[in-house]
N, C-alpha and C positions, 0 to 999 in steps of 0.2 A: 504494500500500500504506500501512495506516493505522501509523505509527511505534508500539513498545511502549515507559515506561519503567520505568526502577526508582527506588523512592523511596524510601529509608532514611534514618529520622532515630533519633538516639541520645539519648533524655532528659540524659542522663548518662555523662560518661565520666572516670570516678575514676584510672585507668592508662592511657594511650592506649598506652603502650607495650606493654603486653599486647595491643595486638591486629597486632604487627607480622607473624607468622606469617598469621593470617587476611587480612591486606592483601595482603600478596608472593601466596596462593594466589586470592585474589578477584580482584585484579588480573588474572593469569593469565585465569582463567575466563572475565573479561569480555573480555578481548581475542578471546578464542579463539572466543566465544561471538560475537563482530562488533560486542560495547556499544563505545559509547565517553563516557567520563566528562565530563559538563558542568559537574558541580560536583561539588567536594568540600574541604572546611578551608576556607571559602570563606567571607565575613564572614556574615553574619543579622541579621536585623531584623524580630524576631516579632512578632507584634499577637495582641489576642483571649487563645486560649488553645494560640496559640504558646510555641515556647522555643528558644531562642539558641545549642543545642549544635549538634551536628556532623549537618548535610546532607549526602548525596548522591546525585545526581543522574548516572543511565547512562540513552541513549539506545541505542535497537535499531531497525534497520531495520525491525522488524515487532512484533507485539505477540506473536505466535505465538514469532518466534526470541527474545524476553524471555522468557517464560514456559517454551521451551528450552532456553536458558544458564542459569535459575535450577537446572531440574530434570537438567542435564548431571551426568557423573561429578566432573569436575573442580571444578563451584561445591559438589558437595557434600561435598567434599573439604574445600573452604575453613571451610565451615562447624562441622564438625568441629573445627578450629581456632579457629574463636569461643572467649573463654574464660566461663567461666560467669559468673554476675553480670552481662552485660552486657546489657541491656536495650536492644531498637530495637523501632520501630514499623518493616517493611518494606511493601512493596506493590509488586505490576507493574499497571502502568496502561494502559489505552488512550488512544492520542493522537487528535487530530483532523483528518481531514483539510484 
């Protein structure tokens, strides 16, 4: 089975403590969901037109159960909890055999 992940990176993050609500529930999600976090507050070393703020990195047994823990009741819970102003590039990915 081809692995799915998640790929969120954060341009900017002016409060991190604003997002302690939306971690405690994403957290949950992704557990529940069978991810498990590869990275995350994790050093960076951007090139090109990289940037240096905050990665994270969830692997899924599948790309199907990634693209199912995003759209679950519980991740959209979390999201809800995002607070505004927060700007991420997200993406689920297909891995490669």
């Amino acid at each position: 089975m081809v692995k799915g992940y998640w790929v969120s990176v954060y341009p900017a993050i002016s409060d991190p403590e604003r997002l302690t609500d939306y971690n405690e529930l994403a957290g949950l999600a992704v557990r529940v969901g069978g991810g498990r976090v590869l990275s995350n507050f994790g050093r960076v070393v951007a090139h090109e037109a990289g940037i240096t703020e905050r990665v994270v990195l969830i692997e899924f047994d599948g790309f199907e159960q990634a693209v199912a823990a995003y759209e679950s009741e519980a991740y959209q819970k979390a999201l809800v909890a995002l607070p505004d102003g927060f700007e991420r590039d997200f993406r689920i990915v297909e891995g490669i055999d």
